[in-house]
ROLO-842063 format. One record per residue (C-alpha): x, y, z; residue in three letters. Coordinates in steps of 0.02 Angstrom, whole numbers. Last residue first. Layout:
% residues N
> X|Y|Z|code
> X|Y|Z|ALA
...
This chain:
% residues 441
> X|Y|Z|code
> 319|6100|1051|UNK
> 151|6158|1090|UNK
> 63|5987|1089|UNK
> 171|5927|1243|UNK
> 161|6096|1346|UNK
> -32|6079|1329|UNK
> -10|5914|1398|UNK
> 98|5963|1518|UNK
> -17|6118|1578|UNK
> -164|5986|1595|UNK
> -77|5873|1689|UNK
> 18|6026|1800|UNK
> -185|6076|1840|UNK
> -226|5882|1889|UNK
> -56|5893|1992|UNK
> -126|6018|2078|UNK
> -37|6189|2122|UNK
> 110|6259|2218|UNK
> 114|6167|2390|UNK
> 9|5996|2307|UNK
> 155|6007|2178|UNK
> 286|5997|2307|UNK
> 248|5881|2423|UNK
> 193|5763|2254|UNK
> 382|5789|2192|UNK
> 447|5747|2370|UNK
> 342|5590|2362|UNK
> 394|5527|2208|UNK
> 588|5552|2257|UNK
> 551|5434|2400|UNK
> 585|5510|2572|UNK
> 744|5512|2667|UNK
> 756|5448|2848|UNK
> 843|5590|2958|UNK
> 1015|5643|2981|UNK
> 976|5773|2826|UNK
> 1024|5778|2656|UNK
> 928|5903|2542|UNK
> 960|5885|2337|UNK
> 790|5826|2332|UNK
> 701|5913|2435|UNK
> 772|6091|2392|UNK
> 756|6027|2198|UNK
> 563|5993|2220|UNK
> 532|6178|2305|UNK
> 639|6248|2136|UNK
> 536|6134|2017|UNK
> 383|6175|2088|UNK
> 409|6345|2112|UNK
> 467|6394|1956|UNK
> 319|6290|1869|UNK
> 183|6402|1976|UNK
> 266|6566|1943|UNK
> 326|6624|1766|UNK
> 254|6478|1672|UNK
> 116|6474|1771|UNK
> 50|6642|1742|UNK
> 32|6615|1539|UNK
> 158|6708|1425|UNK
> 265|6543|1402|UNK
> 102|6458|1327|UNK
> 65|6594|1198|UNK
> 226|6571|1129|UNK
> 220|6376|1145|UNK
> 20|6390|1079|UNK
> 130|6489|926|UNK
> 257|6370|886|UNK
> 193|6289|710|UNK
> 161|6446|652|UNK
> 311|6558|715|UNK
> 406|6411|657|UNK
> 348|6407|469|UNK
> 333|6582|451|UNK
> 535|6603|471|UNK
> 580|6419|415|UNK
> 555|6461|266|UNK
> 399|6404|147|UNK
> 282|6556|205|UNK
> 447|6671|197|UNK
> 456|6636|-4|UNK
> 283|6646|-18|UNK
> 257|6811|62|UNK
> 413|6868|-45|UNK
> 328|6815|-198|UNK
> 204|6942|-163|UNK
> 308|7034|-231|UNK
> 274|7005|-410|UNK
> 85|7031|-422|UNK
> 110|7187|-285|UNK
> 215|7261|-435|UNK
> 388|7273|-447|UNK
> 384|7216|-648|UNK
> 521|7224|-776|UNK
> 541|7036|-743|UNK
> 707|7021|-724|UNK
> 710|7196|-596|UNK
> 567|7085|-516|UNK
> 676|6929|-494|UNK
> 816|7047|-413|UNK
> 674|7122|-296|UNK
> 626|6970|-240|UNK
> 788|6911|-181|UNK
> 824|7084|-85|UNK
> 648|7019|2|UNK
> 711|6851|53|UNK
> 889|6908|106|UNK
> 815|7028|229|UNK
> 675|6922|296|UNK
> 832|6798|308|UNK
> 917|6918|411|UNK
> 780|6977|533|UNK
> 735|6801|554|UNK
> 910|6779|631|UNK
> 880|6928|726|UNK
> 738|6890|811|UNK
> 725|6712|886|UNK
> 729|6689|1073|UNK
> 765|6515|1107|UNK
> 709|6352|1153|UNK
> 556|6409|1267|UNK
> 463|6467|1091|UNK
> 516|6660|1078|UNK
> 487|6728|907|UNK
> 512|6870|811|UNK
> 442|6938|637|UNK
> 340|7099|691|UNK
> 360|7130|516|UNK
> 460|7303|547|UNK
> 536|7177|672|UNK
> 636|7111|508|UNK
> 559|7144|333|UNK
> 420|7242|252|UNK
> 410|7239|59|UNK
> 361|7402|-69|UNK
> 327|7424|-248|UNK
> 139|7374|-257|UNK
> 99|7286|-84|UNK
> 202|7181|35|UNK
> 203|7117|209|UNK
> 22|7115|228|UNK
> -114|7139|376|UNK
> 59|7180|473|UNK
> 76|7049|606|UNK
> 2|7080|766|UNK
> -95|6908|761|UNK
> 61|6817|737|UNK
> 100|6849|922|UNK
> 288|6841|938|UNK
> 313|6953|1104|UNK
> 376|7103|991|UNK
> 507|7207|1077|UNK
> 523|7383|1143|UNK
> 695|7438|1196|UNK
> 791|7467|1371|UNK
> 988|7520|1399|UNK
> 1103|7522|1560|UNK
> 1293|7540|1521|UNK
> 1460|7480|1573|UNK
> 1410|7417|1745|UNK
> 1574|7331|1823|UNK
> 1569|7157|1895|UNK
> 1654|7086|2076|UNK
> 1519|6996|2081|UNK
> 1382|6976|1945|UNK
> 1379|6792|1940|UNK
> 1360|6776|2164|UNK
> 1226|6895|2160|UNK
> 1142|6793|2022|UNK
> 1115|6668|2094|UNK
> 1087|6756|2271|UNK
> 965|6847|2198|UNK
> 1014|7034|2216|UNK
> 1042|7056|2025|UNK
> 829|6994|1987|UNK
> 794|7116|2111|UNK
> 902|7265|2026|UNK
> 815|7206|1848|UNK
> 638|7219|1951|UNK
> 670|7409|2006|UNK
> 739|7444|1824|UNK
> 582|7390|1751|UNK
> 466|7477|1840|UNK
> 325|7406|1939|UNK
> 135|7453|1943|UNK
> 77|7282|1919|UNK
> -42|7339|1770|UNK
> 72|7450|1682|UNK
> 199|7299|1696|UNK
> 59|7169|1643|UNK
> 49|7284|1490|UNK
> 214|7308|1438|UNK
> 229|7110|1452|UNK
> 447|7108|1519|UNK
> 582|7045|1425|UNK
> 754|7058|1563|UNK
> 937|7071|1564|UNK
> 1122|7024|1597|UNK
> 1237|7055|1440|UNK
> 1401|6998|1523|UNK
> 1564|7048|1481|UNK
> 1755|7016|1449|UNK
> 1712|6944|1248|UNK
> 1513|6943|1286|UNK
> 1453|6807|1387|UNK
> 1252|6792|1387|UNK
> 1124|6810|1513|UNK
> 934|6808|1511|UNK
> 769|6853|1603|UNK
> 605|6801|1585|UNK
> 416|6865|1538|UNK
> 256|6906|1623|UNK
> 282|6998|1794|UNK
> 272|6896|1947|UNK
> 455|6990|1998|UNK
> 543|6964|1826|UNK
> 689|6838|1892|UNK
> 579|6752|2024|UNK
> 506|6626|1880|UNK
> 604|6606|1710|UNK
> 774|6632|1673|UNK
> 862|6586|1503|UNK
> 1074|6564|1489|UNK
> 1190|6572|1343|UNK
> 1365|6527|1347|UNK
> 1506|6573|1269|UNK
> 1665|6484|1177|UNK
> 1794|6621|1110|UNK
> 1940|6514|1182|UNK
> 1875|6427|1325|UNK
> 1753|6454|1437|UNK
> 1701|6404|1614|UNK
> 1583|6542|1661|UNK
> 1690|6606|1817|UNK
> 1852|6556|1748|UNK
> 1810|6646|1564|UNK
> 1750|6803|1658|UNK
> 1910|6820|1778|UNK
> 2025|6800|1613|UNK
> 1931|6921|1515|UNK
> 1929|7056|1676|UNK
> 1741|7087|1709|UNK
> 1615|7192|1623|UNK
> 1433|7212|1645|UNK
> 1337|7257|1502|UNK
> 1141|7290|1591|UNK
> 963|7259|1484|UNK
> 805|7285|1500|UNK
> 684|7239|1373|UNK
> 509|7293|1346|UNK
> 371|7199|1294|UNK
> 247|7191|1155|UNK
> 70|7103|1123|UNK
> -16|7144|1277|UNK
> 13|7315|1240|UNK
> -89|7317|1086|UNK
> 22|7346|938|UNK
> -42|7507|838|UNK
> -155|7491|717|UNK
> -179|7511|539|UNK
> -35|7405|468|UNK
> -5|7371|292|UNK
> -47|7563|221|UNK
> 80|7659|176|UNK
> 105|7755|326|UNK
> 99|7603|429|UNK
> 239|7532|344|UNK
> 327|7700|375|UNK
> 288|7723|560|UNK
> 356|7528|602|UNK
> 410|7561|795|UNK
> 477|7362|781|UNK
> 616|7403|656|UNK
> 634|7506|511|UNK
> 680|7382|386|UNK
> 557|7421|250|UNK
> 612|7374|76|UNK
> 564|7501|-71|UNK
> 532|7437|-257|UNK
> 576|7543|-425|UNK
> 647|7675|-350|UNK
> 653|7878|-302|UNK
> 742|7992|-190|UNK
> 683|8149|-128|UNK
> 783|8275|-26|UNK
> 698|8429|76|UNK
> 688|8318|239|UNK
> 710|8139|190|UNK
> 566|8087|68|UNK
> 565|7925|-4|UNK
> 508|7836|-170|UNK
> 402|7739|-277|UNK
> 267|7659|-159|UNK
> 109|7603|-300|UNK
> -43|7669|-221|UNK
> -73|7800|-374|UNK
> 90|7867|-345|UNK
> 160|7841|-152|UNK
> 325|7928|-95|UNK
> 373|7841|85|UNK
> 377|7994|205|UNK
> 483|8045|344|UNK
> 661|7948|312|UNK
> 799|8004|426|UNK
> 964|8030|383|UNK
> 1120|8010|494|UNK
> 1192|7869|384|UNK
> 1194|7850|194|UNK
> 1249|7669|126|UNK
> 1273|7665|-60|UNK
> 1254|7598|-239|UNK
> 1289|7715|-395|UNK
> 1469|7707|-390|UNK
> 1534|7548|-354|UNK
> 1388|7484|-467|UNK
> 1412|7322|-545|UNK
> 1475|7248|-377|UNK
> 1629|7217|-291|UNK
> 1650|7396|-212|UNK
> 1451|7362|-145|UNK
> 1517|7185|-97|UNK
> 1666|7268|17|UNK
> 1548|7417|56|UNK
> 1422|7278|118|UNK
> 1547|7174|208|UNK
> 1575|7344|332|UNK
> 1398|7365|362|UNK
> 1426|7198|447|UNK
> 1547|7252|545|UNK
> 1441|7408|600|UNK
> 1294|7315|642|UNK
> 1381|7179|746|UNK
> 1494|7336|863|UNK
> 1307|7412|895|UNK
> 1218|7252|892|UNK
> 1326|7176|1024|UNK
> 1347|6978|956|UNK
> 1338|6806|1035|UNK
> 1342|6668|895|UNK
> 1240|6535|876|UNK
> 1263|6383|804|UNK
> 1423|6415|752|UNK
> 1485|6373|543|UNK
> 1566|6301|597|UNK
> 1592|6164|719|UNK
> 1633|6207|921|UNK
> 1430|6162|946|UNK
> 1476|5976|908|UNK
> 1584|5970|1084|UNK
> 1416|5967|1181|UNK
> 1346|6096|1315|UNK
> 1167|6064|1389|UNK
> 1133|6126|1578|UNK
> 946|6106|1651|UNK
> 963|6225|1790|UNK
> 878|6247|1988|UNK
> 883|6422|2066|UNK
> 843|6458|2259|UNK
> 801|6599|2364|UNK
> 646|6682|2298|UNK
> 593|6566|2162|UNK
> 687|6532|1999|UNK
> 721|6399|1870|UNK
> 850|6410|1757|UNK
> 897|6346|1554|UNK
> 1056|6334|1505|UNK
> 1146|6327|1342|UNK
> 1331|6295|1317|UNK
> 1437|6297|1156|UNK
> 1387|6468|1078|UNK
> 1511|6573|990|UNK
> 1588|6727|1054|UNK
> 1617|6908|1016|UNK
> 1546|6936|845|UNK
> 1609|7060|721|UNK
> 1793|7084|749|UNK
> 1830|6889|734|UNK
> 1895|6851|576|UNK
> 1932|6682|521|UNK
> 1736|6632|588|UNK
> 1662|6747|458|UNK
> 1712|6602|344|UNK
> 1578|6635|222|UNK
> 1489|6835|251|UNK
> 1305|6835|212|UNK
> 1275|6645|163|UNK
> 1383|6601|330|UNK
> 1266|6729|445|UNK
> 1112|6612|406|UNK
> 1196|6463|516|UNK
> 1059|6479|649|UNK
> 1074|6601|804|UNK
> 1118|6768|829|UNK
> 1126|6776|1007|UNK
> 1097|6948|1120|UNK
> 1111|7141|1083|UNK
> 985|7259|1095|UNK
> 1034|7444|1109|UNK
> 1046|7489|938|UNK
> 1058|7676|879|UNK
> 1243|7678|806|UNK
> 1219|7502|750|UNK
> 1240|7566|570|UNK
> 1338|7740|567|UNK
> 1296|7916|640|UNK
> 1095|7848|665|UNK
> 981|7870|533|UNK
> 1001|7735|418|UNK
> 958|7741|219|UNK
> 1005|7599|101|UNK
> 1018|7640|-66|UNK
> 1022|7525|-201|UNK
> 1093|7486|-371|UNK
> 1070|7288|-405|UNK
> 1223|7194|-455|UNK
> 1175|7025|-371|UNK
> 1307|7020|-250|UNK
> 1270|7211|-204|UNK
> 1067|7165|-181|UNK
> 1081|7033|-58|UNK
> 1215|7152|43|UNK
> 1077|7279|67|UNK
> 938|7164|108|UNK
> 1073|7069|239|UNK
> 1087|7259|285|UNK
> 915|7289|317|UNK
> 865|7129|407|UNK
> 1007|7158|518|UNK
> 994|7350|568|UNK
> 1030|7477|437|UNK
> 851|7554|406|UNK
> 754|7597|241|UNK
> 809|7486|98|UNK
> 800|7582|-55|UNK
> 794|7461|-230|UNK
> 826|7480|-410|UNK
> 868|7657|-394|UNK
> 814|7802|-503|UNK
> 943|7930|-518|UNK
> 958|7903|-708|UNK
> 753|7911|-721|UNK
> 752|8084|-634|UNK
C-alpha cells in the first residue's frame, strides 16, 4: 500500500483545486486530484471575473494564448436602480490594457478545463509523469480517518491513501464536515443564490453595443430595483459574443419575501436599462448556484487539522466589499497556499496539524484573510436594506433632477439633493450610513 501512497489528493477540480494541483506538479509532488464531473468545469455553472494578477504565477504569459479566458477587464461600472431610471459611476483607463490583466472575464466550464489542461503539461513536466494524475467522473464519499489523522479517500469500492488531503469541494463542503472542521450547516442568512442568464449576440453587434475593442470587456454591478427589495445585486459581464447577465440573492430574505429567483431575474431584464442591453439577444442557457455572502463567522471552526487542509468556497473564502466580488481569485491562492504547505511537510517528514497549520498562517498574512477582515462592516454594510433601496433611490430621484431641463427656473444642485433625500430618508439617517460607509472601506 505504501508504493501507492500519494503525497497529496486534492478533492475537487474547480480553481482552488487545480491551482493546488498544478502547485504540487512544479514542485515534483505525486498527487491525485479527484473531480466528479466528465472533465473539470464539467459541473460549474458560475462564471464571472477572475480578478488580481494570481493567474500569471499559475500559467506566465497566459495572455499569448487566449482559449482560456474570453476577455480582459478595461471598464468597470457601477449602477444605480429604481423602477424606471438607472444612474452609473463609469471608470475605464488605458493602464487596465497592461499584463498581466486586472481581471479577466472567464466561463468556469471552458476556464476549468483550460486550466486542467496546464496541469497535464506540468504533471508531464514533473518528477512523476506517471504516478501523478487527474481522474474525472468520480465521486469521493468518505475521507479515511486513523486515529483523527485524515489519510485517505473512499470512492465507491476504491480506496486511495496519502500523506495530507486538500479539500476543494466547493461551498456544499460534506467532506470537511465529515471530518470534523465544520459542525453546522450555513445559516441561510449567510448564503445566497445566484442566477445567472448567457445571452449571446453577434461578436461584432456585442463589441458596438458595449464599446470594446479587441478582447477588452467590461464589468458592470447593480444595486437597488435590479433584485426586487430582495438583499443582494445584480451583474453583467461581456463574454467573447455574450453576456453573463445575473443576480446574488439572501436565501433567506428570498424565503421570507416569497419570490423566486427567476421571476425577479425576468424583472430586472424588463427594466428599460436593461431592456435596451439585452435586445436583440439570444438565451443560451439559464443556471443558479449557492454562494457564500462573505460572513467570516461561517467559516469552518479550522481550515486544517492532522493530514488534511480546506481551500476555496470549501472555506467559505469569498468576499463581496462594493469594489468587487472576490471568489475565485481567493480560490486560487487558497489553492497555491495549501499545495505549498504540503511540499514543506513532505521536507519535513511531518503532515501533521503542527505543520499545517502553516497554511492558516500563510492565508492570515495574504491578502485572502487580510481583506475579508479588514472589509467585513463593508460586507455586512452592502447586506443592509438601504443599500438595496433607500441609496438607489436617492441617487436615481437626484439624477432625474439633475439631468432634467425644463422651460422653467432651475434649482440649485443642493436643493435637488435635499428634495431627494427628505423623499427617501433623512439626511441625519444618510449621515450616519456615510459614516459607517467611510469606516467600512
Amino acid at each position: 500500500m505504501e508504493e501507492e501512497k500519494f503525497d497529496c489528493i486534492v478533492v475537487g477540480g474547480g480553481i482552488a483545486g487545480l491551482s493546488a494541483a498544478m502547485t504540487l506538479a512544479r514542485n515534483n509532488m505525486k498527487f491525485l486530484l479527484i473531480e466528479r464531473g466528465e472533465f473539470a468545469g464539467s459541473k460549474n455553472v458560475s462564471g464571472g471575473v477572475l480578478w488580481g494578477e494570481g493567474l500569471s504565477k499559475l500559467v506566465p504569459n497566459y495572455w499569448e494564448e487566449t482559449e482560456g479566458f474570453e476577455r480582459f477587464i478595461n471598464q468597470r461600472r457601477l449602477t444605480f436602480m429604481d423602477g424606471d431610471s438607472s444612474f452609473s459611476v463609469d471608470f475605464k483607463s488605458e493602464s487596465f490594457n497592461e499584463t498581466p490583466y486586472k481581471g479577466i472575464v472567464v466561463l468556469r466550464s471552458k476556464f476549468d478545463n483550460w486550466l486542467a489542461g496546464k496541469v497535464e503539461e506540468a504533471i508531464a513536466e514533473s518528477d512523476y509523469p506517471e504516478d501523478s494524475f487527474i481522474a474525472t467522473s468520480i465521486l469521493v464519499e468518505e475521507i479515511l480517518m486513523d486515529n483523527g489523522k485524515a489519510v485517505g479517500i473512499k470512492a465507491g469500492e476504491e480506496e486511495f491513501y496519502a500523506d495530507s488531503i486538500i479539500l476543494a469541494e466547493g461551498v456544499n463542503n460534506l467532506l470537511t464536515r465529515q471530518v470534523g472542521l465544520q459542525d453546522k450547516y450555513v445559516p441561510a442568512d449567510h448564503v445566497a443564490t445566484g442566477v445567472k442568464e448567457i445571452i449571446r449576440y453577434d461578436q461584432q453587434k456585442l463589441e458596438d453595443r458595449f464599446q470594446l475593442n479587441g478582447l477588452s470587456g467590461m464589468s458592470n454591478e447593480f444595486i437597488g430595483f435590479a433584485t426586487g427589495g430582495v438583499e443582494g445585486g445584480g451583474f453583467l459581464y461581456t463574454n467573447r459574443d455574450s453576456i453573463s447577465l445575473g443576480l446574488v440573492l439572501g436565501l433567506k430574505d428570498l424565503r421570507e419575501k416569497g419570490k423566486t429567483p427567476y421571476d425577479i431575474l425576468n424583472e430586472f431584464k424588463e427594466h428599460p436599462t436593461i431592456k435596451d442591453i439585452i435586445k436583440d439577444g439570444e438565451v443560451l442557457e439559464y443556471s443558479a448556484h449557492v454562494v457564500s455572502t462573505g460572513d467570516m463567522k461561517v467559516m469552518p471552526k479550522e481550515i486544517y487539522k492532522d493530514g488534511v487542509m480546506v481551500a476555496g468556497e470549501a472555506a467559505n473564502l469569498l468576499m463581496n466589499s462594493g469594489k468587487a466580488i472576490q471568489g475565485m481569485d481567493f480560490a486560487m491562492h487558497s489553492g497555491i497556499l495549501a499545495a505549498e504547505t504540503v511540499t514543506e511537510a513532505k521536507t519535513k517528514g511531518d503532515f501533521s496539524a503542527n505543520t499545517l497549520k502553516d497554511y492558516r498562517k500563510k492565508l492570515e498574512d495574504s491578502f485572502v484573510l487580510k481583506d475579508m477582515r479588514n472589509f467585513q462592516d463593508a460586507v455586512h454594510m452592502l447586506h443592509s436594506p438601504e443599500m438595496f433601496g433607500t441609496v438607489p433611490n436617492i441617487v436615481c430621484d437626484f439624477g432625474k433632477k439633475f439631468f432634467s431641463i425644463e422651460n422653467s427656473p432651475t434649482p440649485k444642485t443642493r436643493k435637488m439633493l435635499s428634495e431627494s433625500v427628505k423623499k427617501h430618508s433623512s439626511f441625519w439617517k444618510l449621515a450616519k450610513l456615510g459614516i459607517k460607509g467611510a469606516r467600512s472601506l
